[in-house]
N, C-alpha and C positions, 0 to 999 in steps of 0.2 A: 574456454571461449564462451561467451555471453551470447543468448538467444535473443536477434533483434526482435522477435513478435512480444516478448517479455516486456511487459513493463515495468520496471521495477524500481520501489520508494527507495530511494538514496538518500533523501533530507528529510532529517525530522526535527522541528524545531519546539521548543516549549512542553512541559513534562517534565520528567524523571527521564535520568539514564535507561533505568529497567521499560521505561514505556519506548525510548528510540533504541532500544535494540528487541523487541517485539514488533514495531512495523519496519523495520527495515528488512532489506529484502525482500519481502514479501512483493507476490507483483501483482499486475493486471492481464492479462490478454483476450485476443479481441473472439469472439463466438463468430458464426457464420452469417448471426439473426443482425440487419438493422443497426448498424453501431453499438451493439450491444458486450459488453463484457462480465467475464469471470475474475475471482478473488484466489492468490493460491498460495501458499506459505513456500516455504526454497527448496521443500524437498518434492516439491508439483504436486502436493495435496489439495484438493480443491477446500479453501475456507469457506463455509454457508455461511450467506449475508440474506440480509432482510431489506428488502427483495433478493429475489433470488437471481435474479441476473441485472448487472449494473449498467448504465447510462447517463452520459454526461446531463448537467444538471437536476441530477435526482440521489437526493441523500440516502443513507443505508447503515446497518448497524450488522456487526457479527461479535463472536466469539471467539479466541485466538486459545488452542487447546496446552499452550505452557500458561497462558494465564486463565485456569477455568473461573465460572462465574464474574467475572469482570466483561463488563456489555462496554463496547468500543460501539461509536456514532462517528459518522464521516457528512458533513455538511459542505456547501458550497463545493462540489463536486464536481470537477473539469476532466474530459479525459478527451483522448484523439488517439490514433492509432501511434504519435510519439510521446507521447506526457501526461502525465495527470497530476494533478494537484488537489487542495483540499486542506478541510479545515476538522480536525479529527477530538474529541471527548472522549473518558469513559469515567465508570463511577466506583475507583479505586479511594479516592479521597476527596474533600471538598475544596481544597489549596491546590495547585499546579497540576490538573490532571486536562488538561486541551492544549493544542498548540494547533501546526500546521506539518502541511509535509507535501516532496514535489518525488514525481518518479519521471523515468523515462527509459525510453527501448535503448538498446545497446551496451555497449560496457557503462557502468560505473566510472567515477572520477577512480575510486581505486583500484581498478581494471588496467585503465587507462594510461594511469601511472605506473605498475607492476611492469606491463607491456613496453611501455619507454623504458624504462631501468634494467628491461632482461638483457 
């Protein structure tokens, strides 16, 4: 069962396979401070991002610890307590390494679906 306070990337567009199955899953959830949120990978590790705590319209960069030394940037930055979106870079190659990507609280489209077919 999926945790609504989660907000978790489900769509990654543009990249490498290897880059949308490194932000996928990964979430958001919200801190106590200001509309303010955290970065966390699927096993509820907290990712450091730069800054260290994130909010809507304010870009940010971290590291993802299966792809070390590869710097990931997240620009155009939307988030709300159900979605966020964004426009995501890092500097594994100079051809195909940006695209975009959309999260949101609740189940997943394949959540979603598993749960209708059970």
């Amino acid at each position: 069962m999926s945790d609504p306070k989660k907000i978790k990337i489900d769509t990654v567009d543009g990249g490498r396979p290897q880059d949308h199955e490194a932000l996928k899953r990964n979430y958001f959830e919200a801190t106590t401070v200001n509309d303010t949120y955290l970065f966390y990978s699927p096993n509820g590790e907290q990712i450091p991002t730069n800054p260290p705590v994130l909010a809507n319209d304010r870009n940010f960069s971290f590291e993802l610890k299966e792809m070390p030394g590869v710097n990931w940037s997240v620009n155009n930055f939307k988030i709300t307590h159900e979605v966020a979106s964004g426009n995501w870079n890092n500097d594994i190659q100079i051809d195909n390494d940006d695209g975009t990507f959309q999260a949101q609280a609740g189940p997943s489209f394949e959540e979603t679906v598993s749960s209708a077919t059970a």
